[in-house]
N, C-alpha and C positions, 0 to 999 in steps of 0.2 A: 504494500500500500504506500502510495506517495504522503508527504510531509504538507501535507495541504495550507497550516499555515506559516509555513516556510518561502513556495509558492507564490502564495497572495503575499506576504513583504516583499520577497525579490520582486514580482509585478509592480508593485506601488514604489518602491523604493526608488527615486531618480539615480541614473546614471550619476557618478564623478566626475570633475572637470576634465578634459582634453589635456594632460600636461604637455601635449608637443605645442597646441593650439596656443595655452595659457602665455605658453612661452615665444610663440609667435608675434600674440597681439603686444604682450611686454615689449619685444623688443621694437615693432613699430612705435609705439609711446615713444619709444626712449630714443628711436632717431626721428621723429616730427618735433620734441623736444628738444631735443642737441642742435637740431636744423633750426631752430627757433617760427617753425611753426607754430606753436601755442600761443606766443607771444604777440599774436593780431590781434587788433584789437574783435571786440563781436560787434558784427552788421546789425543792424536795427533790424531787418528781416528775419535774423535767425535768433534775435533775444526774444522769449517769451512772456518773460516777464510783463504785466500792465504799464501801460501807460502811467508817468510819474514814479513806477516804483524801484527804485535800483538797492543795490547791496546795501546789505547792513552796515558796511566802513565807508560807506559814502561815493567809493569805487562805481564807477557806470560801466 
């Protein structure tokens, strides 16, 4: 007889992270970063925030 709820946890259970994947996306971070990609300012189109309302340090 199978281990039925053994089973049903491994079905519900999500998969683990990708660690080749993981370490993928790190290392694109860390050359859009180094390239000073990140360091654009954000276009008014891609800020979602409302109208009037910007970061807590005063930062826009």
């Amino acid at each position: 007889m199978t281990d039925l709820p053994r089973l049903l946890a491994d079905a519900l259970t999500p998969p683990g992270p990708d660690a080749a994947a993981e370490a993928e996306a790190l290392a694109a971070f860390r050359d859009a970063r180094d390239s000073g990609a990140l360091d654009a300012p954000t276009r008014r189109c891609d800020d979602w925030r409302r109208e009037g309302e910007g970061l807590r340090d005063g930062v826009s």
